[in-house]
Structures are given as structure tokens and as C-alpha cells.
C-alpha positions as CSV (number, residue, x, y, z in Angstrom):
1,X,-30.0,-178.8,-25.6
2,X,-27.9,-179.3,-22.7
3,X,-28.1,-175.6,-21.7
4,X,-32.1,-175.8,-22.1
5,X,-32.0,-178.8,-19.6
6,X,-29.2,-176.5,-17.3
7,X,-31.8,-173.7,-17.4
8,X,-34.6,-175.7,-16.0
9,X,-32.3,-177.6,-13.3
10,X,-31.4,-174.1,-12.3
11,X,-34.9,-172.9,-11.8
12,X,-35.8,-176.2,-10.1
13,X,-33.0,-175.3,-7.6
14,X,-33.7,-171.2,-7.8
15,X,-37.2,-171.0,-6.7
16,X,-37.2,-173.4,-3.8
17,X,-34.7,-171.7,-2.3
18,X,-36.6,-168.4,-3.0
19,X,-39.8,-169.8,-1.5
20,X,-37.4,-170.8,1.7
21,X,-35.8,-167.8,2.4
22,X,-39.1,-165.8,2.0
23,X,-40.7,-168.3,4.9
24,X,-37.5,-168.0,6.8
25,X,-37.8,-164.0,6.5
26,X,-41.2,-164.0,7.6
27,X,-40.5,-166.2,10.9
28,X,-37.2,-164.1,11.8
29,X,-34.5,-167.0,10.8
30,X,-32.7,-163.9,9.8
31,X,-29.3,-165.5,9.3
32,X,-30.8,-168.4,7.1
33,X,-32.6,-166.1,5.3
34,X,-29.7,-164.4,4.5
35,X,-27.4,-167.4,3.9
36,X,-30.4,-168.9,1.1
37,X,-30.6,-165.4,-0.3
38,X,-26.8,-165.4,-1.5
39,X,-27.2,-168.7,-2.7
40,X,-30.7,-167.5,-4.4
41,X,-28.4,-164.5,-6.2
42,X,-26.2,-167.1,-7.4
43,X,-28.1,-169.2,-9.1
44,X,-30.5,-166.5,-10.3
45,X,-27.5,-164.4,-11.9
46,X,-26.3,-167.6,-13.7
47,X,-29.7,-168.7,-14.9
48,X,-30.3,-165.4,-16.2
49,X,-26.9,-165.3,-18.2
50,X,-27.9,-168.7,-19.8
51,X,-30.9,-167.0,-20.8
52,X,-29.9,-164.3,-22.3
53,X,-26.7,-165.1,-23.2
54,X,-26.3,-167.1,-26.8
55,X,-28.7,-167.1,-29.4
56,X,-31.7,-166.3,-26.8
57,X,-34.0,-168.8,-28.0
58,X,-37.7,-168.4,-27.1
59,X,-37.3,-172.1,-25.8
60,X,-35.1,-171.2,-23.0
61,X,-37.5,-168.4,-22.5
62,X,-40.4,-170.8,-22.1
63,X,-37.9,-173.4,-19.9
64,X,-37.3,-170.5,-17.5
65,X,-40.7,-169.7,-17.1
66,X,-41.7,-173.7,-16.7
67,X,-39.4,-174.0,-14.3
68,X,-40.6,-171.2,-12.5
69,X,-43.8,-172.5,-11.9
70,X,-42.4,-176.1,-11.5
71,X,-40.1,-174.7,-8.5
72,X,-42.9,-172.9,-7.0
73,X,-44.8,-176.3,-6.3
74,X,-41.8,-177.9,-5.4
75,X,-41.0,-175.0,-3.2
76,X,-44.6,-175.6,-1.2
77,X,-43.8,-179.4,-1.3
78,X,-40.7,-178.7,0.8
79,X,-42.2,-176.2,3.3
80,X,-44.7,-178.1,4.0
81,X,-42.2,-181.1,4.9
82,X,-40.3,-178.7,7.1
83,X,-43.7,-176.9,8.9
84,X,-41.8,-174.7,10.9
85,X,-43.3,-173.1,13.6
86,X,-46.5,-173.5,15.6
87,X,-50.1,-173.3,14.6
88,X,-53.0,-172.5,17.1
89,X,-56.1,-174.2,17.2
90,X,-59.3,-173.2,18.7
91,X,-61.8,-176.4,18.5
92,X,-64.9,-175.1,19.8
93,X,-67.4,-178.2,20.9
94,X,-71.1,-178.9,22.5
95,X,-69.9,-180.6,25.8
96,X,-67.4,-180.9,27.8
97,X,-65.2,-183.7,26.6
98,X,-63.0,-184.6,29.7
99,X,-61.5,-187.4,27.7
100,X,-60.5,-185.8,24.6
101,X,-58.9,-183.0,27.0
102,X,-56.8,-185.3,28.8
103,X,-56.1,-187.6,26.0
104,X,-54.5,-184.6,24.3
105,X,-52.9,-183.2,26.9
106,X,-51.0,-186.9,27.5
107,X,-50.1,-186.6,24.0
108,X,-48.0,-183.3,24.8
109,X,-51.0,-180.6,23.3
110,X,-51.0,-177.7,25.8
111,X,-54.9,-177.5,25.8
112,X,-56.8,-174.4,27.7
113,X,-60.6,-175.1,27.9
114,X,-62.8,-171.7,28.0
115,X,-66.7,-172.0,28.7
116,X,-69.3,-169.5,27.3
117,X,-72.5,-169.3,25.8
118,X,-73.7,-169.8,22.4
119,X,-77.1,-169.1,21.3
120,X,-79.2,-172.2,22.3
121,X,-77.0,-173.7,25.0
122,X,-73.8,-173.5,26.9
123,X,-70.3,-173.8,24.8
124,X,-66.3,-175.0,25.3
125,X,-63.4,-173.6,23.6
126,X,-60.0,-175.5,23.5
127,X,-57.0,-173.3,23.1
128,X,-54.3,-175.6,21.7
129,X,-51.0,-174.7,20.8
130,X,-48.6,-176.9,18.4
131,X,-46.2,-177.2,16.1
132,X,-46.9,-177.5,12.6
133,X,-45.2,-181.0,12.6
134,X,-48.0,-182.3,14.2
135,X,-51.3,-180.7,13.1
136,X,-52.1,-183.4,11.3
137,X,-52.2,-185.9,14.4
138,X,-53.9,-183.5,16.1
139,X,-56.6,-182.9,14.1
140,X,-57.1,-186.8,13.7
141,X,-57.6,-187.0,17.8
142,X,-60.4,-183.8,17.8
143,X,-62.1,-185.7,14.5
144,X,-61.8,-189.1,16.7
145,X,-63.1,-187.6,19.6
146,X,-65.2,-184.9,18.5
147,X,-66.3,-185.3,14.8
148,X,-68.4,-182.5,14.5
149,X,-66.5,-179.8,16.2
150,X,-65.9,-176.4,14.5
151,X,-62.2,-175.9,14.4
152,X,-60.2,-172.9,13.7
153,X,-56.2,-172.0,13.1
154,X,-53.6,-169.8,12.5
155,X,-50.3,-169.1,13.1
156,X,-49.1,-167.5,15.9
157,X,-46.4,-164.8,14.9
158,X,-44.8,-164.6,18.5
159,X,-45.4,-165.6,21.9
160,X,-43.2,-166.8,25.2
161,X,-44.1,-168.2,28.6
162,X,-46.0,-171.1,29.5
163,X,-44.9,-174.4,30.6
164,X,-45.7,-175.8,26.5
165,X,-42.5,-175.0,24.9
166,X,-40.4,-176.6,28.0
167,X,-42.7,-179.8,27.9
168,X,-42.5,-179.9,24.3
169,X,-39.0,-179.9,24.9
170,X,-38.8,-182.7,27.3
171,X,-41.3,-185.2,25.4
172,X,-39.1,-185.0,22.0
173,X,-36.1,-186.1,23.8
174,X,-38.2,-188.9,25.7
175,X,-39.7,-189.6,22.0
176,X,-35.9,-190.3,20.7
């Protein structure tokens, strides 16, 4: 029993760190994708040989495979905490909101503002640019502002220049 319970507690450990070092991968953490892959191998390798090792009962079969899917969610669960990177908005609205543009912009959201035109009338596009820590916050000022705006995202794979990433530099050392 205690190797059915060792089996599980491996997976539990196993595929978060799997899900991590695939994120990491993907956002060029190179060095701490490499450092949570060895420790991925590890605990794969000794899962695997509890496993199959033994009597191979179809129980630790069924663990491993529970604990697979358990470590996945868990896995999300813990990404989500860390939201690294940036995610780019484009809120798209009937007016021009002065107010929601500077109140976001005083709150640290580098916000560019395009006009064009829609099919009945005049539009304005807000560019925003943040990181995932705070999408949440952000998109609670555009819905208290702005409840019926249309509202887009995605992640931004690279970028560089801009006076953003220095600001946002400067108001999380004010914030501490």
C-alpha cells in the first residue's frame, strides 16, 4: 500500500514539474527549463520502476494514470499562480473614454488608443500591454468603465522598446 500511495505522490510531483518546464520552454527560460527537466527525469525514472517493478499490479497501473491526470490540474493550478509573461489586450469601444484611458494609464497599463471606422459610426481601439499577474485587475477597470466593450487577448511571444517595461519596473519597486 505504501508504494501505491509513493506512486501517486510521485505523479503529483512528476507532472507539475512537466507542465512547468514545457511553459518555461515555450517562453525561452531555457536554463529553468533544463534544470525542471532533470528533475522531471528523476522522478519519472523512479515512478516508472515502482511501476513496473514488483508484482505489477493493475492498481499501481491505474494510480499512475490518476495521478497523471490529478498532476495535470494541479500543474495548470500552479501556472496560473505564476502567469508569467505579458498578455496583450485590444479593448475596442464606442467613444472615446478619456477617463478610462487615463485611469489606466495611472494604474501603470501602457494604453495606445487607435481611431477608425466601423460600419455605422466611428471606433477606438486601446492597445494595452500587461503582465499576466494583472489581467484580472485590468479587465475589472475596462468592465467598470466600459461594460460592453469587445475585448480581445493574446500573448505576445517577443517584443522590446517602449517606455512600459521601464515604468513597470519603477511602479513595482514604488508598490513594495
Amino acid at each position: 500500500m505504501k508504494e501505491i500511495a509513493l506512486i501517486l505522490l510521485l505523479q503529483l510531483i512528476y507532472v507539475p514539474i512537466f507542465t512547468l518546464r514545457t511553459i518555461f520552454l515555450v517562453k525561452g527560460m531555457s536554463v529553468t527549463a533544463s534544470f525542471l527537466g532533470f528533475m522531471e527525469a528523476l522522478v519519472y525514472v523512479f515512478g516508472l520502476s515502482l511501476v513496473f517493478g514488483g508484482d505489477k499490479s493493475d492498481i499501481a497501473l491505474v494510480v499512475y494514470a490518476v495521478g497523471f491526470g490529478i498532476g495535470i490540474f494541479i500543474g495548470g493550478l500552479i501556472e496560473r499562480k505564476l502567469a508569467i509573461g505579458y498578455t496583450t489586450f485590444i479593448v475596442n469601444l464606442m467613444n472615446n473614454n478619456q477617463e478610462l484611458i487615463a485611469f489606466l494609464r495611472n494604474e501603470g497599463f501602457g494604453v495606445t488608443v487607435y481611431e477608425g471606422q466601423g460600419r455605422d459610426s466611428k471606433r477606438y481601439r486601446l492597445e494595452i500591454l500587461t503582465k499576466r499577474s494583472r489581467e484580472e485587475e485590468l479587465l475589472n477597470h475596462i468592465e467598470g468603465y466600459e461594460p460592453k466593450a469587445f475585448i480581445i487577448s493574446y500573448e505576445p511571444r517577443k517584443f522590446r522598446g517602449g517606455f512600459l517595461i521601464k515604468d513597470m519596473k519603477k511602479r513595482m519597486k514604488n508598490r513594495k
